[in-house]
C-alpha positions in Angstrom: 12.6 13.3 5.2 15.6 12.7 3.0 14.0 14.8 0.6 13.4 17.7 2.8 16.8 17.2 4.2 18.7 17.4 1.0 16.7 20.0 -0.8 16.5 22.5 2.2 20.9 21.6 2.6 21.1 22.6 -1.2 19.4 25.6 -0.9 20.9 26.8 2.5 24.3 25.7 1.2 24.0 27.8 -1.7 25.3 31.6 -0.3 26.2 29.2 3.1 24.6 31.7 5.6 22.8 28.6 6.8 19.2 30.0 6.0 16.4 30.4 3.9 15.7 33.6 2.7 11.8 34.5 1.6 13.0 34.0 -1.9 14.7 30.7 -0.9 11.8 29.9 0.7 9.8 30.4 -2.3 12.2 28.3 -4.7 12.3 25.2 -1.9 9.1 25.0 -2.4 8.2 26.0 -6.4 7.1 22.3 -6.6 4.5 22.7 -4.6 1.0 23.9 -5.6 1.4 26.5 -2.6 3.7 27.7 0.5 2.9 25.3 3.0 3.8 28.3 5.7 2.9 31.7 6.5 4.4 34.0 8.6 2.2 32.5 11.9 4.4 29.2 11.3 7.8 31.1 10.5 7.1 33.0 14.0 7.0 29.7 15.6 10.7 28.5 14.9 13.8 29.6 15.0 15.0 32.6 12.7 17.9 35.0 12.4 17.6 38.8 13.0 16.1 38.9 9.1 13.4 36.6 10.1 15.2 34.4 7.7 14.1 30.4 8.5 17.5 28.6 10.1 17.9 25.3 9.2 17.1 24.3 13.0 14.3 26.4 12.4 13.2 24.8 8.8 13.3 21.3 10.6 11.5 22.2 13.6 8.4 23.7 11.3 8.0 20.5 10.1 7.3 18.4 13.4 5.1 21.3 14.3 3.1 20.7 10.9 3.0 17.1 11.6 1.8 18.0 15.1 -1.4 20.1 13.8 -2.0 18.7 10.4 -0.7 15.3 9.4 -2.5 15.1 6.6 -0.8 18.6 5.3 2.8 16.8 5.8 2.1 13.9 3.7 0.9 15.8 1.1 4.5 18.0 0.5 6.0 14.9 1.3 4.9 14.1 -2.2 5.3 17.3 -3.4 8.6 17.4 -2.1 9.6 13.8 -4.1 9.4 11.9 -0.4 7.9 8.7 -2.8 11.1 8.7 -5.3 12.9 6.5 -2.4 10.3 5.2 -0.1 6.9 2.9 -0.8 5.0 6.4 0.6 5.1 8.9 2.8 3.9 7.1 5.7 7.2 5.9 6.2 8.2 9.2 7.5 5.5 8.9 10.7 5.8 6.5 13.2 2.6 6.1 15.6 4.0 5.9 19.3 2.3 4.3 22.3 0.4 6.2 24.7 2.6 8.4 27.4 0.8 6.7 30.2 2.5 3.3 29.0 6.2 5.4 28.8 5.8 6.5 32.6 4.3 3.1 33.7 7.4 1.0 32.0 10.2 4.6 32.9 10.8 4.7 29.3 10.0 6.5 26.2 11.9 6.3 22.7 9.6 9.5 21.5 11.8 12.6 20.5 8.8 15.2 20.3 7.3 16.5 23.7 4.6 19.1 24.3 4.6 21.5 27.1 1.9 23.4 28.2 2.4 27.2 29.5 -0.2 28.3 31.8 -0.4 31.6 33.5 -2.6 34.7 34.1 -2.6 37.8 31.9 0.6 40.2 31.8 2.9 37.7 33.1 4.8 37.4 30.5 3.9 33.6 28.8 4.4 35.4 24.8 8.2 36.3 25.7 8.8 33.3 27.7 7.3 30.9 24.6 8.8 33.4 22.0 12.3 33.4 23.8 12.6 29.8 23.1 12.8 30.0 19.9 15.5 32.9 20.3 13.6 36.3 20.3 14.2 39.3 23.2 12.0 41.2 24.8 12.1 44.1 21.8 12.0 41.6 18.6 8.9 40.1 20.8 7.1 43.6 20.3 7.8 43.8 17.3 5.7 40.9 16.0 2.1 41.2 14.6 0.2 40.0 17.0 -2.4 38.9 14.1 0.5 36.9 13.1 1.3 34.7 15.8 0.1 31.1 16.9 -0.4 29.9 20.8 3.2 27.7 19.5 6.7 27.8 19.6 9.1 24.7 18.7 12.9 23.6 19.1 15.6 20.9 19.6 16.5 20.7 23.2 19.8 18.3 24.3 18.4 15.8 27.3 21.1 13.9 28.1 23.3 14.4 25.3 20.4 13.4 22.8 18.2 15.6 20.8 15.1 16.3 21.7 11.8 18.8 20.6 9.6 20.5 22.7 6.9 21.8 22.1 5.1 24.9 23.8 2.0 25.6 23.6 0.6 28.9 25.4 -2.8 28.2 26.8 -4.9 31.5 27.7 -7.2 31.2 30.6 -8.4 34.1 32.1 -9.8 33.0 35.4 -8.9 30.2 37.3 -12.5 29.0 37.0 -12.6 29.2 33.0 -12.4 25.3 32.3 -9.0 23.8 31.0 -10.1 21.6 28.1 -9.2 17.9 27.7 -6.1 18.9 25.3 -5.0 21.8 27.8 -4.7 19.1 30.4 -2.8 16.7 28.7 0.8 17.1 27.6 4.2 15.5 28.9 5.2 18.5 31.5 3.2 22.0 32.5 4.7 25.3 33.3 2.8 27.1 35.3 4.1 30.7 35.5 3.3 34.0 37.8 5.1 37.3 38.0 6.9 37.8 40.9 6.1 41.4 41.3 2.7 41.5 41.0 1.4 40.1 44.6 -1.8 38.5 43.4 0.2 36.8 40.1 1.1 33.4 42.1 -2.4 32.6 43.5 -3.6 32.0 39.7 -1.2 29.0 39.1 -1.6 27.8 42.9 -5.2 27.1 42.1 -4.9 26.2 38.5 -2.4 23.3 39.9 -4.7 22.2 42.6 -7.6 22.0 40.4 -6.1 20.1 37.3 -2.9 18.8 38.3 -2.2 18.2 41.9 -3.0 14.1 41.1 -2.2 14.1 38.2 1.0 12.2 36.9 2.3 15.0 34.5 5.7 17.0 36.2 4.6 20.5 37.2 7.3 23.3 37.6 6.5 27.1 38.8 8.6 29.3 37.0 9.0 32.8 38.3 8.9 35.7 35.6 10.3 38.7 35.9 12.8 37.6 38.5 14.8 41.0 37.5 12.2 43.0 39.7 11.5 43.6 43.5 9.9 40.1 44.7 6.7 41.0 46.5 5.0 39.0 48.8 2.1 36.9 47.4 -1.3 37.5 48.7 -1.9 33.7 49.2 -2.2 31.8 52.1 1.5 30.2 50.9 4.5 31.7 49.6 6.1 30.2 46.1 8.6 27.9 47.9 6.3 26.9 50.7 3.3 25.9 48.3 5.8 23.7 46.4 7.4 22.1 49.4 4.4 21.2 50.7 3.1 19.7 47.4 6.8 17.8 46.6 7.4 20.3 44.0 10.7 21.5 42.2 11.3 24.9 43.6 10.2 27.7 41.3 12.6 28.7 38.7 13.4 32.3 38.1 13.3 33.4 34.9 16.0 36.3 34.2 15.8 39.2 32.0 19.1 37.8 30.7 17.2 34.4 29.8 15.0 36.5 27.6 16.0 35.2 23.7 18.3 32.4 25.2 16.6 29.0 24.0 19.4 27.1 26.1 18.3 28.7 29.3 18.4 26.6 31.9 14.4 26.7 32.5 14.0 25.4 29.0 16.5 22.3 29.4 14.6 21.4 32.8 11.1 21.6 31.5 12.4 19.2 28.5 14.0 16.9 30.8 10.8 16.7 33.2 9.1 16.1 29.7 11.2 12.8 29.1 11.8 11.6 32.6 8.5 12.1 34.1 8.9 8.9 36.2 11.3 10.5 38.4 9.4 13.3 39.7 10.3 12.8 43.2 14.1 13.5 42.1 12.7 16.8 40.8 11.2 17.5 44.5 14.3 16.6 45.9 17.1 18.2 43.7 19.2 15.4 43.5 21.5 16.9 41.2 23.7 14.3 40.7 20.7 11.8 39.5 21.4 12.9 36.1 25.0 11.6 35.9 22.9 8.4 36.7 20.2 8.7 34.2 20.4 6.9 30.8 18.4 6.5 27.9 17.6 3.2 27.3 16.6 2.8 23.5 17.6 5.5 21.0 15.2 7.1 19.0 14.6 5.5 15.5 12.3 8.1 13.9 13.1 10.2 11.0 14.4 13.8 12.5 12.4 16.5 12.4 8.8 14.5 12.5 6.1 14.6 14.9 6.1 11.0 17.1 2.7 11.0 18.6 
């Protein structure tokens, strides 16, 4: 990681605008028999207006690598001259115990965390996934859709510490199409609906009663959209009823003004559902001042920017 560290600084310190340019990119990595990313993966992490790789950005591609290809991280590792100061490059991953273990003991040293977003069509999951890693509404339609992944990453603060999450945009069509194993499993799940269209809220109400209702994963609705005339749902409960009744949060709205704004709030709570999952009842019961009270016990001793499974 020192490796990448220092020669991604060099280069970014070089005309100090703090990113890589294509040709930048291109020199970083003129030690390597090819690019390790495309544009899917640069569309995936933070940029500038340019589309130019920020150094948040550069360090975030790499725990999603790690995520989907470990094998593809150790090998620039070497490229990259990772074995000049350490025995090899699997130094740089550290193997984490299961999550099930981190909620039974209400503790996790793991600095990477994977959220699932699940919705039905036209409610806006692209925008919300792309907005975390700072794009609007009109750099979102801009994109070649040929040229984006189901992924976006970037550093959250939980806490005062820094922590990656991970979204993942899951397309199901129906509520009856099948989530698979993976698309059940992650640290929190955002289930989101359009709060103008009245039959957009019934999709996540069964999705969560199917998958998730006993499940120990945190849930939270988020309401897209919110901009618009709310509309009453054509299900047998509104938003806020369905959630008290199943010790939810309460949904979140999600702003037109949040669009592009990785520090929304929606973003920070999904993260900090992700690393506190034991206290789900807090969430239900909006205890606002439990977070004053919250500490993390053990800091994380991984090398920044890698993927701790």
């Amino acid at each position: 990681m020192l490796a990448i560290q220092s020669t991604a600084q060099s280069r970014l310190l070089g005309d100090k605008d703090g990113c890589l340019s294509p040709a930048e990119l291109q020199n970083l990595f003129s030690v390597c028999a090819t690019q390790p990313w495309n544009q899917d993966a640069l569309n995936s992490a933070e940029t500038n207006e340019q589309g130019w790789l920020t150094y948040n950005g550069y360090l975030s591609n790499w725990v999603l690598t790690t995520f989907l290809d470990v094998p593809r991280t150790l090998e620039y590792l070497a490229y990259l001259g990772f074995n000049a100061r350490h025995a090899n490059q699997l130094s740089a991953i550290s193997i984490m115990r299961d999550r099930r273990i981190d909620i039974q003991e209400k503790h996790t040293t793991r600095t990477v965390f994977q959220c699932h977003v699940i919705g039905p069509k036209d409610v806006g999951k692209t925008a919300f996934v792309q907005s975390f890693v700072g794009r609007n509404l009109k750099q979102v339609a801009a994109l070649n859709r040929r040229q984006l992944t189901p992924y976006t990453i970037n550093s959250v603060q939980v806490q005062d510490q820094q922590k990656y999450l991970l979204l993942h945009e899951v397309d199901v069509f129906s509520p009856d199409d099948p989530l698979t194993l993976y698309e059940k499993s992650a640290d929190v799940i955002c289930l989101i609906y359009d709060v103008s269209n009245p039959t957009s809220f019934e999709y996540c109400a069964q999705i969560f009663k199917k998958y998730f209702n006993r499940m120990k994963v945190p849930c939270l609705m988020v309401a897209t959209k919110a901009d618009r005339r709310e509309v009453l749902q054509q299900y047998e409960l509104q938003p806020a009823e369905f959630c008290q009744k199943h010790r939810l949060p309460q949904p979140i709205r999600f702003l037109n003004s949040d669009l592009g704004r990785p520090t929304a709030e929606v973003y920070t709570k999904l993260a900090t559902m992700a690393v506190y999952p034991h206290l789900k009842q807090v969430y239900f019961l909006h205890d606002s001042s439990i977070w004053t009270k919250v500490t993390l016990g053990a800091a994380a001793a991984a090398l920044i920017g890698f993927l701790i499974f």
